[in-house]
N, C-alpha and C positions, 0 to 999 in steps of 0.2 A: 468842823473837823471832818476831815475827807478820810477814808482808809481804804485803802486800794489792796486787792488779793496779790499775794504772788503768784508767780507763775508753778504751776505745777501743783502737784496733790502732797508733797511732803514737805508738810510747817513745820519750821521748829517750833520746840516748847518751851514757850515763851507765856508766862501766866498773864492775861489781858490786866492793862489797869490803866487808868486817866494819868497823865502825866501832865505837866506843866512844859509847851513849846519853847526849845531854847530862843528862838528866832522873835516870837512876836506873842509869847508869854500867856496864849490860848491855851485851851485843852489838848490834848494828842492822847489819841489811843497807843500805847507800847501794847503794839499784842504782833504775832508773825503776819497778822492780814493787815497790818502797815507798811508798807513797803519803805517807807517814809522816816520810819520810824527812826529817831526820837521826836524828829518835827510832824506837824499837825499838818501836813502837804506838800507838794514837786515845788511850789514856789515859796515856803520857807526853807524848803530843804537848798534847792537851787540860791537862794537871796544869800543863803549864809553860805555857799561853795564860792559866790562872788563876791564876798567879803576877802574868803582866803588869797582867792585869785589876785586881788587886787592890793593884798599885804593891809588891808587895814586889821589884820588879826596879826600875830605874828607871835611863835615860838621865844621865848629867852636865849640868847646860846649861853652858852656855859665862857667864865671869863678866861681870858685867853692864859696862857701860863706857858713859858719859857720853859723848853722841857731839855732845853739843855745847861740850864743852870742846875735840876736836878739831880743829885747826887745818891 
């Protein structure tokens, strides 16, 4: 578990506490001196931005509807 400060001297408040990484199901610090934060580091945080990148996640859309049959 890496936790990395942010930049500057005003954290938010954020109450510290061990979380479960969505990425690779380690620990992760949720506190504001994760930068990271909800993942447990740059390369779960980064692994699952190339998941989106790469459409192996994807949103639902909502089913199409004829909105001119709408009365």
């Amino acid at each position: 578990m890496t936790a990395m400060p942010t930049a500057g001297t005003d954290l938010p408040d954020i109450p510290e506490k061990t979380v479960t990484c969505p990425r690779c199901q380690g620990p992760s610090l949720y506190a504001a001196r994760n930068r990271f934060r909800p993942f447990c580091g740059e390369r779960c945080k980064l692994g699952d931005l190339g998941q989106w990148a790469s459409e192996a996640f994807r949103v639902a859309a909502p089913a199409d509807t004829d909105s001119e049959n709408i009365q």
